[in-house]
Residue, then its C-alpha position, 0 to 999 in steps of 0.5 A: x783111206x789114211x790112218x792117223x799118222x799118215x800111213x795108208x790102210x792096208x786092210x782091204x788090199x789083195x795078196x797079189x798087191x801086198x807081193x808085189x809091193x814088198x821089192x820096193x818095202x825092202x829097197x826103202x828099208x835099205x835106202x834107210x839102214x844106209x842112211x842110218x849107218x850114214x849119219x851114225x858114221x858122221x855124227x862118231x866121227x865128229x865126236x872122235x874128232x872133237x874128243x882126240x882134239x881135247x885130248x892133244x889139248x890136256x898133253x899140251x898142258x900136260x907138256x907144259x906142266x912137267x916142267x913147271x912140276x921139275x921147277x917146284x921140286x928143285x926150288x923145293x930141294x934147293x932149301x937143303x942144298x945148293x940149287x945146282x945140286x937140286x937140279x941135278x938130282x931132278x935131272x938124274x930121277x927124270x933120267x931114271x923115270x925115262x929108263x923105267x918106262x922105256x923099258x917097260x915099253x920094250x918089254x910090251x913091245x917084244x909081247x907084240x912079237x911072240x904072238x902068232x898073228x890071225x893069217x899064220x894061224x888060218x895057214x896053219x890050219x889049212x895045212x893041217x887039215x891037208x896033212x889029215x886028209 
């Protein structure tokens, strides 16, 4: 007798019969997990695909809008000055801008260098508890 949603009534089986069906329960249960990690891997690499594509799209615009961005200040300096001189004083801020910013990129980078990495902390252990014993 089936129930309603298909599954079958278990109610009258004997406990031999119920043993012996749990190797084949437990190998449908990991045929469906593998399946499941299967198509959640699909479905987040699609999204990360689809969302590191949008990103390279706003850096291109980004990349493009800079310098639009430097012509309006220099247009807009050249109201003071002469448009050479706005040109340079973009060019020489720029040129401050980059340094501030590789440096701050160094000093993260040196960080990287000064921490003690997961595989010279496990030896470390090993070794000290072979000191101990």
């Amino acid at each position: 007798m089936t129930s309603p949603r298909g599954f079958r009534d278990r109610a009258d089986d004997s406990l031999l019969t119920l043993i012996g069906e749990i190797p084949e329960l437990i190998r449908n249960l990991v045929i469906a997990e593998i399946e499941g990690a299967k198509a959640w891997v699909a479905r987040t690499a699609k999204d990360g695909g689809w969302g590191a594509l949008w990103m390279f799209a706003a850096l291109f615009v980004l990349f493009w809008a800079v310098p639009v961005f430097g012509t309006f200040v220099i247009a807009g300096l050249s109201s003071w000055w002469p448009v050479w001189l706005s040109a340079l004083v973009v060019f020489f801020a720029m040129l401050i801008v980059t340094a501030v910013l590789a440096l701050l990129g160094i000093l993260r980078f040196r960080k990287i260098g000064e921490r003690q990495n997961p595989v010279q902390s496990i030896a470390q252990d090993v070794k000290e508890v072979r000191d101990e014993l």
